[in-house]
N, CA, C and O of each residue as an XYZ file, in Angstrom:
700
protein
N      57.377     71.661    199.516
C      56.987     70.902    198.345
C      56.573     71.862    197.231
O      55.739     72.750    197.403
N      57.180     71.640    196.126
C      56.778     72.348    194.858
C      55.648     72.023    193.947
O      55.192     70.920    194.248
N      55.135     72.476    193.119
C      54.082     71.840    192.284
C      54.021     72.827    190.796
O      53.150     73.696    190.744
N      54.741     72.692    189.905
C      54.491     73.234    188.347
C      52.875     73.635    188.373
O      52.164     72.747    188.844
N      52.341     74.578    188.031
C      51.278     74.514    187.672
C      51.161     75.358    185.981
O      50.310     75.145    185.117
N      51.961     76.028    185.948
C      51.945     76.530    183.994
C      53.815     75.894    183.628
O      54.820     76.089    184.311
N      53.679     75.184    182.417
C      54.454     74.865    181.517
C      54.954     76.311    180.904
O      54.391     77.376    181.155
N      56.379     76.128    179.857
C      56.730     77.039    179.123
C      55.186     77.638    177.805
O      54.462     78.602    177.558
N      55.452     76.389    177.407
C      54.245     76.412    176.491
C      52.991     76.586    177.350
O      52.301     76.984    176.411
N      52.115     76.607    178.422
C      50.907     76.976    178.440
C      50.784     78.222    178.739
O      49.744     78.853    178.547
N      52.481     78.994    179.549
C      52.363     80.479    179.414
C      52.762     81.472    177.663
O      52.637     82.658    177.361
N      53.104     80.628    177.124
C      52.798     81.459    175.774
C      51.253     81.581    174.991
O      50.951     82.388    174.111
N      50.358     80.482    175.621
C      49.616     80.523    174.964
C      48.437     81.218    176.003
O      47.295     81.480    175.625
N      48.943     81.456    177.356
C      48.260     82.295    177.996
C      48.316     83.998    177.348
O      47.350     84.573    176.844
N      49.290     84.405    177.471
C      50.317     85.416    176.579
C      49.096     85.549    175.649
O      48.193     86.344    175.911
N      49.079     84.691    174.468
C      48.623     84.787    173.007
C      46.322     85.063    173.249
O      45.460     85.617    172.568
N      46.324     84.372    174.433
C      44.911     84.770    175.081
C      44.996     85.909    175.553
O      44.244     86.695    174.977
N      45.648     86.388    176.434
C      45.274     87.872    177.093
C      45.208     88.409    176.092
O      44.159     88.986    175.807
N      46.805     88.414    174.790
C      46.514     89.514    173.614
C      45.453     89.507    172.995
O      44.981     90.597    172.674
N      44.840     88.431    172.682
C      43.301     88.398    171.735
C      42.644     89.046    172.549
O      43.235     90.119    172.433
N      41.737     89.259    173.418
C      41.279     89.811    174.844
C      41.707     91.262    174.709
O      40.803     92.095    174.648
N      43.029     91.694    174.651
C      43.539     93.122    174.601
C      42.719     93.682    173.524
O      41.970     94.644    173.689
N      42.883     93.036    172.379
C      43.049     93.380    171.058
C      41.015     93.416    171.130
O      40.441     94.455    170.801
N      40.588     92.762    171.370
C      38.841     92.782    171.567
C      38.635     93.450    172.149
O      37.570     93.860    171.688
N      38.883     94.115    173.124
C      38.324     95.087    173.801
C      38.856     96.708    173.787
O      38.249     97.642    174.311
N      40.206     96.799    173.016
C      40.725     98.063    172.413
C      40.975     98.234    171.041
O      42.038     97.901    170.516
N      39.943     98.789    170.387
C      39.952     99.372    169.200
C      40.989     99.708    168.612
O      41.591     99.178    167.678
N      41.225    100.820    169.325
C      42.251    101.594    168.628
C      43.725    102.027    169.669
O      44.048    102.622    170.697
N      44.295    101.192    168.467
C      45.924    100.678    169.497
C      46.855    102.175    169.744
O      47.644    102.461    170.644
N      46.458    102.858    168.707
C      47.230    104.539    168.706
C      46.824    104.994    170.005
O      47.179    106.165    170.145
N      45.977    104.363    171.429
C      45.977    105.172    172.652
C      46.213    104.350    173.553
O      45.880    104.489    174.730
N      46.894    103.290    173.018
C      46.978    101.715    174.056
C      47.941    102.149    174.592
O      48.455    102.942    173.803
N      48.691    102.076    175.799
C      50.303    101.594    176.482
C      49.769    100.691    177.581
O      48.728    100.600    178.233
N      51.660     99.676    177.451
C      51.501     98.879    178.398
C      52.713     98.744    179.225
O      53.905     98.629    178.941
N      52.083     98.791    180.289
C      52.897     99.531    181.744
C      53.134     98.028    182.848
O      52.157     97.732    183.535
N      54.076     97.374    182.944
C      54.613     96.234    183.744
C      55.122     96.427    184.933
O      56.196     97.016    184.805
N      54.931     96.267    185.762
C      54.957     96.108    187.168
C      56.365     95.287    187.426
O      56.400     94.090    187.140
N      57.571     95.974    187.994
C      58.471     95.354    187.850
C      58.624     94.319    189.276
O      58.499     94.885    190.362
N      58.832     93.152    189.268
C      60.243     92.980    188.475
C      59.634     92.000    187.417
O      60.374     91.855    186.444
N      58.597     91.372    187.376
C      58.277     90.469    186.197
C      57.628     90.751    185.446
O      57.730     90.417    184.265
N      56.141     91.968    186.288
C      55.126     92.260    185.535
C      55.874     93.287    183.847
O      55.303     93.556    182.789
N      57.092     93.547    184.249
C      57.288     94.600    183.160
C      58.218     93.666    181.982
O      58.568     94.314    180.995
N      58.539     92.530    182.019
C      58.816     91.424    181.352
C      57.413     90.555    180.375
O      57.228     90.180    179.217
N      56.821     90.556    181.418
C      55.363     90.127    180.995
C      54.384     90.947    179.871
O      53.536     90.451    179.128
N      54.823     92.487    180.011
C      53.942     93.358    179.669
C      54.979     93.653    178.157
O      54.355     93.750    177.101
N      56.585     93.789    178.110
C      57.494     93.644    176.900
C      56.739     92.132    175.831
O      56.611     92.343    174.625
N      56.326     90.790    176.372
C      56.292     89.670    176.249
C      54.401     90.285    175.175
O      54.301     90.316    173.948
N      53.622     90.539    175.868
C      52.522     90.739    175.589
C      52.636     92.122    174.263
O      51.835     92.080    173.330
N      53.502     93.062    174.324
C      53.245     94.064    173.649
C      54.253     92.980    172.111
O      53.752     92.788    171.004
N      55.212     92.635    172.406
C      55.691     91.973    171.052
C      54.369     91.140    170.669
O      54.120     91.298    169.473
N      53.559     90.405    171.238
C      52.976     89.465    170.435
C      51.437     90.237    170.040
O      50.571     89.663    169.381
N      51.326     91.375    170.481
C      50.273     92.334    169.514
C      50.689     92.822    168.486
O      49.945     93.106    167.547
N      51.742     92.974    168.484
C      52.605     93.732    167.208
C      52.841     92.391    166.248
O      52.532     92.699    165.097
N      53.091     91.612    166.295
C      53.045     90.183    165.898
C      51.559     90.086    165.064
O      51.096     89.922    163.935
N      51.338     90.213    165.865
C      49.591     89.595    165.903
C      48.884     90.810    165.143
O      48.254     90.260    164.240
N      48.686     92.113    165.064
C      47.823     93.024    164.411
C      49.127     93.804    163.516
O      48.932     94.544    162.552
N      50.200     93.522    163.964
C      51.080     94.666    162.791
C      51.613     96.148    163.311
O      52.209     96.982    162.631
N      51.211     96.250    164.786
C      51.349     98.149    164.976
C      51.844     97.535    166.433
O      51.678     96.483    167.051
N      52.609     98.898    166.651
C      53.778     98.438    167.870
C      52.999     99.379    168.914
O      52.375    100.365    168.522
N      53.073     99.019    170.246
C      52.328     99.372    171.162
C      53.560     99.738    172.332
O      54.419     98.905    172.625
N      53.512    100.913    172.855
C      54.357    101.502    173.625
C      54.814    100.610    175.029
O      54.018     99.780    175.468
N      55.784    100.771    175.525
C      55.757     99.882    177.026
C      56.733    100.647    177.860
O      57.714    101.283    177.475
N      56.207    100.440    179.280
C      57.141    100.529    180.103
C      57.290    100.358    181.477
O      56.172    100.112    181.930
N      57.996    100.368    182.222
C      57.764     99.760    183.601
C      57.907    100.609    184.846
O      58.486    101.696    184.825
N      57.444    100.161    185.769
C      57.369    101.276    187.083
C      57.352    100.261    188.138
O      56.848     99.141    188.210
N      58.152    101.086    189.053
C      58.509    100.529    190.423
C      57.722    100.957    191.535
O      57.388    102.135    191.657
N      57.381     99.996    192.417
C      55.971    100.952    193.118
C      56.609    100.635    194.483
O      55.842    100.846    195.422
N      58.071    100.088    194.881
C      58.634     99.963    196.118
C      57.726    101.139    196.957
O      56.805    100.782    197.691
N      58.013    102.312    196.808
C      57.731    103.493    197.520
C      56.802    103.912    197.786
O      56.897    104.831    198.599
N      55.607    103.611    197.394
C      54.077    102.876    197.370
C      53.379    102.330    197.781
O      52.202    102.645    197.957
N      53.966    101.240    198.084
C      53.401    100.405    199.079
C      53.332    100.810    200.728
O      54.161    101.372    201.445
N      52.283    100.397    200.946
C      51.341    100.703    202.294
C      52.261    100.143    203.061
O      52.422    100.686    204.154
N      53.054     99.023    202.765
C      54.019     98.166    204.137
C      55.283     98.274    203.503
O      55.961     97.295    203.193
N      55.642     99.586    203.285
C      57.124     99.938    203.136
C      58.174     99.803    203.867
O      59.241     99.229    203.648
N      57.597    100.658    205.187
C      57.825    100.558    206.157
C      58.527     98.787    207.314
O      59.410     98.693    208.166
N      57.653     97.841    206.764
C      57.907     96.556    207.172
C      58.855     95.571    206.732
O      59.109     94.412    207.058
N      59.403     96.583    205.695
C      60.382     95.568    204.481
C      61.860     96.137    204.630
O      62.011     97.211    205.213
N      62.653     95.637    204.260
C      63.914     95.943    203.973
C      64.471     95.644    202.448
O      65.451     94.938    202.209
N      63.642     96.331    201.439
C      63.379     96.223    199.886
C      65.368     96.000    199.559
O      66.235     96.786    199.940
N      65.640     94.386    198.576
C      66.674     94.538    198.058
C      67.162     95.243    196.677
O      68.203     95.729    196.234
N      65.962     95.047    196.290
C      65.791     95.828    194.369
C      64.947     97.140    194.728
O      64.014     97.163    195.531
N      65.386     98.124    194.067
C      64.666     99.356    194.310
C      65.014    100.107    192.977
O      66.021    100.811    192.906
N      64.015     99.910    191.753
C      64.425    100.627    190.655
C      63.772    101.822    190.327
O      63.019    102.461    191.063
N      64.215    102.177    188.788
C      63.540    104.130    188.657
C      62.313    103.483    187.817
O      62.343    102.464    187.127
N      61.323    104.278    188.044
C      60.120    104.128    187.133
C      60.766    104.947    185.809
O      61.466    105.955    185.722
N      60.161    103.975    184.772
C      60.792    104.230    183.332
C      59.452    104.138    182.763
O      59.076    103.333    181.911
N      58.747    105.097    183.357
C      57.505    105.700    182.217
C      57.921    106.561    181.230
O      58.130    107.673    181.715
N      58.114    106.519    180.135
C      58.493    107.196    179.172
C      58.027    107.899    178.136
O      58.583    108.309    177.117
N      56.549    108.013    178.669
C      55.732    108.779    178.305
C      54.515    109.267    178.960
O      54.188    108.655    179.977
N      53.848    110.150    178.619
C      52.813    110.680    179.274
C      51.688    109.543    178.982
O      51.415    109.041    177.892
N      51.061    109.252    180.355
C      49.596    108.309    180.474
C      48.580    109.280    180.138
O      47.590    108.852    179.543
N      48.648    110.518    180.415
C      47.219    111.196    180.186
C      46.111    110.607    178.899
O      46.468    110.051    177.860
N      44.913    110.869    179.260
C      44.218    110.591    178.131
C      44.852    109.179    177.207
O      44.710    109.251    175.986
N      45.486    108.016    177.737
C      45.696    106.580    177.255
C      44.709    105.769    178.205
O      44.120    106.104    179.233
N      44.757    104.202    177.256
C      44.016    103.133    177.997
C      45.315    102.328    178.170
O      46.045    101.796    177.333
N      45.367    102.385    179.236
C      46.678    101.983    180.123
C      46.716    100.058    180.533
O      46.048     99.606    181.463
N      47.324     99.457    179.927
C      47.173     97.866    180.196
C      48.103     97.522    181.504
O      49.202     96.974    181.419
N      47.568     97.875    182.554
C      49.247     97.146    183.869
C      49.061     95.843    183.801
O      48.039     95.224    183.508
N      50.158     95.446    184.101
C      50.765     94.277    183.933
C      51.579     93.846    185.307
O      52.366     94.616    185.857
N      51.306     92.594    185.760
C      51.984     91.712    186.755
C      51.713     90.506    186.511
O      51.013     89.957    185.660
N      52.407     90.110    187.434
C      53.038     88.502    187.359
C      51.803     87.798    188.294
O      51.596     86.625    187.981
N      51.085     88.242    189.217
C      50.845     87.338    190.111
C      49.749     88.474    191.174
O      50.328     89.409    191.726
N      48.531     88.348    191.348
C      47.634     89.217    192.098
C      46.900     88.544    193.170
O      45.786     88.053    192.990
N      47.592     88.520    194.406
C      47.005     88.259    195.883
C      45.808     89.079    196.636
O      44.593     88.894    196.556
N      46.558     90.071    197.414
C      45.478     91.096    198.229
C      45.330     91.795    197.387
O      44.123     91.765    197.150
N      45.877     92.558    196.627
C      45.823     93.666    195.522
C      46.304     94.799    195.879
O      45.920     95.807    195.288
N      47.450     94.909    197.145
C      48.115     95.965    197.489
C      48.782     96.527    196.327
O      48.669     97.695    195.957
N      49.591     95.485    195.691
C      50.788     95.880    194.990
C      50.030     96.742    193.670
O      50.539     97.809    193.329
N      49.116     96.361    193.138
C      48.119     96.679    192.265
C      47.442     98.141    192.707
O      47.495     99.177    192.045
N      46.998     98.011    193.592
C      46.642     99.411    194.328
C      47.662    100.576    194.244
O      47.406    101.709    193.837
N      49.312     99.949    194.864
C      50.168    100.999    194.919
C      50.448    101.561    193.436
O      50.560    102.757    193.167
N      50.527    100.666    192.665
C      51.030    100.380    191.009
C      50.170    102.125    190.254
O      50.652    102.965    189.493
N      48.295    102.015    191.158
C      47.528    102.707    190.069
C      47.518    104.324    191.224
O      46.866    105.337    190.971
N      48.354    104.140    192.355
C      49.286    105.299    192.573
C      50.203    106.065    191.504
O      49.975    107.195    191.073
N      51.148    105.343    191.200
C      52.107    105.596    190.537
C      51.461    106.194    189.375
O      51.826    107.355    189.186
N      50.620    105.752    188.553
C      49.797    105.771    187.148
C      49.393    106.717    187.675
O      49.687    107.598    186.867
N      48.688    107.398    188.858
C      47.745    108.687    188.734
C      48.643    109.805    189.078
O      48.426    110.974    188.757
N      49.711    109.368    189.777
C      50.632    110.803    190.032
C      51.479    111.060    188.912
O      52.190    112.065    188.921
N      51.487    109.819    187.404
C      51.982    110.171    186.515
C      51.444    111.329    184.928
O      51.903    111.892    183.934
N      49.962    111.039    185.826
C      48.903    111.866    185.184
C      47.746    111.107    185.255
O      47.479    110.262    186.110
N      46.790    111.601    183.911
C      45.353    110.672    184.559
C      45.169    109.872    183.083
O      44.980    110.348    181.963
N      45.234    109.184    183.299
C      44.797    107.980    182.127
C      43.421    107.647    181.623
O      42.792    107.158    182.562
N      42.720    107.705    180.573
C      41.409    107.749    180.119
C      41.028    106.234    180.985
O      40.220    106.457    181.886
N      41.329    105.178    180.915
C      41.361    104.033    181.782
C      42.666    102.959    182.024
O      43.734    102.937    181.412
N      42.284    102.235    182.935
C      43.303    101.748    184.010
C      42.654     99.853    183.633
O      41.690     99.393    184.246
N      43.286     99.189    182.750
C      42.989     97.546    182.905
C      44.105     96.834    182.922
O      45.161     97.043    182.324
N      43.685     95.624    183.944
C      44.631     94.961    184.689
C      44.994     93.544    183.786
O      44.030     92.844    183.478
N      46.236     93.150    183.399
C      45.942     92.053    182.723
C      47.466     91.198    184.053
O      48.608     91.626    184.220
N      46.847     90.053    184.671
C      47.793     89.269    185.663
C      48.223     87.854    184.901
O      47.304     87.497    184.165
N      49.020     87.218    184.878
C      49.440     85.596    184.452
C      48.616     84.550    185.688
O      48.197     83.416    185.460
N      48.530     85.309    187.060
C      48.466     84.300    187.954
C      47.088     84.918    188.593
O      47.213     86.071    188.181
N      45.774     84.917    189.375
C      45.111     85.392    189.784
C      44.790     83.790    191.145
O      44.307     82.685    190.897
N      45.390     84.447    192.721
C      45.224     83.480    193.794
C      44.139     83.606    194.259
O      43.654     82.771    195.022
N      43.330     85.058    193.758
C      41.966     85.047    194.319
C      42.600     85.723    195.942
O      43.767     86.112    195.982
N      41.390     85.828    197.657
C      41.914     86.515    198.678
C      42.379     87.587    198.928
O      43.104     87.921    199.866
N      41.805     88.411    197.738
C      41.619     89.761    198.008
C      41.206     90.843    199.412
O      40.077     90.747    199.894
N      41.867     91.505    199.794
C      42.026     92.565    200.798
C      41.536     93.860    200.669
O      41.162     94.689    201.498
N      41.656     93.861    198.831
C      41.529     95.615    198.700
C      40.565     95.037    197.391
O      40.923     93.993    196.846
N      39.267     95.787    196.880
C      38.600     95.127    195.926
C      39.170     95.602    194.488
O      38.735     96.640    193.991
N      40.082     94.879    193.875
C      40.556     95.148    192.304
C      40.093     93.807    191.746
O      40.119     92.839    192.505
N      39.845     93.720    191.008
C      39.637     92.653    190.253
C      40.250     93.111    188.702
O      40.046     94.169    188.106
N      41.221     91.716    188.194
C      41.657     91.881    186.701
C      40.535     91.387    185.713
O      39.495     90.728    185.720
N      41.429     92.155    184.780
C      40.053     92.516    183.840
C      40.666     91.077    182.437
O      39.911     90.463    181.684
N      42.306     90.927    182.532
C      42.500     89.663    181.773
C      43.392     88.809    182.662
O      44.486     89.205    183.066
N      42.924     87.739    182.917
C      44.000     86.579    183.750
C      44.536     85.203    182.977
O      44.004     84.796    181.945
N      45.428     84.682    183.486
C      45.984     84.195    182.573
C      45.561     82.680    183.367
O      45.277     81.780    182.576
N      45.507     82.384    184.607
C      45.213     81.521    185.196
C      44.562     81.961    187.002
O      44.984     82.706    187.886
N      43.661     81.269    186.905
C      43.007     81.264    188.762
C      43.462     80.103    188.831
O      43.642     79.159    188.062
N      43.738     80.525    190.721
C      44.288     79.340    191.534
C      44.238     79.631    192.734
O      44.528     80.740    193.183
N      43.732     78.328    193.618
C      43.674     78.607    195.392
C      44.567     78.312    195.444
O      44.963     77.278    194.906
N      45.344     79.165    196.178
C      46.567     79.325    196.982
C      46.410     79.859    197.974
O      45.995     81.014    197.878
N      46.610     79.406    199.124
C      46.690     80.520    200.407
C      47.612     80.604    201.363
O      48.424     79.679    201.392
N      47.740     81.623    202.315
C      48.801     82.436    202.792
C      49.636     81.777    202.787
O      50.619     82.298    202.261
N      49.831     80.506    203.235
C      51.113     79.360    203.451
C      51.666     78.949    202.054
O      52.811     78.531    201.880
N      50.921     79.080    201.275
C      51.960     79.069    199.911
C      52.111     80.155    199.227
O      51.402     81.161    199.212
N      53.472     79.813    198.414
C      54.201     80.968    197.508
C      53.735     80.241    195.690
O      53.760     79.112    195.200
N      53.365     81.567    195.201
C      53.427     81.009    194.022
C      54.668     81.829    193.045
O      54.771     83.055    193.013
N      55.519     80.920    192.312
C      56.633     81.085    191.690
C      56.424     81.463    190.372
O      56.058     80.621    189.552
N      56.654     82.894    189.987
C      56.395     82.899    188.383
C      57.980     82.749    187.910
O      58.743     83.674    188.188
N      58.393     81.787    187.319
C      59.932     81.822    186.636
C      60.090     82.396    185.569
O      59.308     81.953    184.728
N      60.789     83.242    185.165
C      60.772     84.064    183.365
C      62.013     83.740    182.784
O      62.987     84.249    183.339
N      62.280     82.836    181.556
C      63.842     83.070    181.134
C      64.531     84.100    180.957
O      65.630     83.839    180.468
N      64.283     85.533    181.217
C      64.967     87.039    181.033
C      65.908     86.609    182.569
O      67.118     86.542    182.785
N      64.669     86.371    183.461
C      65.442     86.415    185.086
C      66.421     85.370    185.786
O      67.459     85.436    186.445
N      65.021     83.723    185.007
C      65.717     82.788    185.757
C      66.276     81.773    185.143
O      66.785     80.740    185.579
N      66.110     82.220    183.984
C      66.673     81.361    182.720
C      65.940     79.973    182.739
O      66.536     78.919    182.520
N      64.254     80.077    183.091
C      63.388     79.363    182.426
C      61.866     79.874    182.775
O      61.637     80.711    183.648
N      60.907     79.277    182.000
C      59.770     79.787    182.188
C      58.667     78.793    182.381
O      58.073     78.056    181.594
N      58.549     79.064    184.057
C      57.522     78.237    184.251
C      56.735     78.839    185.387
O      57.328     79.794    185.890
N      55.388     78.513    186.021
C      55.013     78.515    187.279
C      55.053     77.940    188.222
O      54.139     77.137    188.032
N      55.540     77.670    189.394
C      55.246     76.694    190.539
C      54.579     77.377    191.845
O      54.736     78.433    192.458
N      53.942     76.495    191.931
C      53.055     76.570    194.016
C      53.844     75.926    195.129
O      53.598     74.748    195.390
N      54.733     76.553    195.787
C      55.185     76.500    196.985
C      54.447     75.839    198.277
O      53.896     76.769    198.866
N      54.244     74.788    198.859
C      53.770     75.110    200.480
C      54.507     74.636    201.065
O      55.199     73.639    200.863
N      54.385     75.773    202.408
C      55.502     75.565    203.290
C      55.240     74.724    204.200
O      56.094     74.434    205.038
């Protein structure tokens, strides 16, 4: 059984909240980048950097990284997508915005601020998610969410993006 829980429209205007939120708590955008967690988070994080540039006038760097190789249960998977991290610039000394679609245990998040430290060291590391299920494993907590929701292990939650699935919505899965 499925269940919509974000509309097209309530994820743009989630979008248009995290950016206010971005934009309040970073001064100065000349040390901002924003780094997406592929395969959605780096859709999400393109989605968020247009509507600061929108929104204040100054374009904010982006790019995405693959943390397949990272993850603690690599080993357990038989990964079908396996892309190149397209950091395309140096993190050192930036306030680094990661970006995902959706934050459970916080493995993937964990492996993600792997990637970020072997890419150098970043003045700071904030998490901005669309989906937060809460049932954390590893203690991260995001610093902007776009929505909380109980969900647990038996359900899937669906982030849809029109780039991927040619629409944009959320749904809750239980099996």
């Amino acid at each position: 059984m499925k269940k919509q829980i974000l509309s097209e429209n309530e994820i743009e205007r989630i979008i248009s909240r995290i950016c206010s939120e971005i934009l309040e708590r970073n001064n100065d955008l000349s040390s901002l980048i924003i780094i997406g967690i592929r395969k959605r988070g780096d859709i999400l994080a393109k989605k968020i950097a247009q509507k600061i540039e929108s929104t204040d006038g100054k374009s904010v760097p982006t790019s995405a990284i693959d943390i397949t190789f990272y993850r603690d249960d690599v080993y357990l998977k038989a990964y079908k997508y396996i892309g190149k991290d397209e950091i395309r610039f140096d993190v050192t000394d930036k306030n680094v915005i990661l970006v995902d679609d959706v934050i459970f245990t916080g493995r993937t998040i964990r492996a993600a601020i792997d990637v970020l430290i072997d890419s150098g060291r970043p003045k700071s590391i904030q998490l901005a998610v669309l989906i937060d299920r809460g049932s954390r494993e590893i203690p991260i907590q995001p610093n902007y969410v776009g929505k909380k929701i109980s969900a647990g292990i038996e359900s899937d939650v669906l982030v849809r993006l029109e780039e991927i699935d040619g629409e944009n919505k959320v749904m809750v899965s239980t099996k």
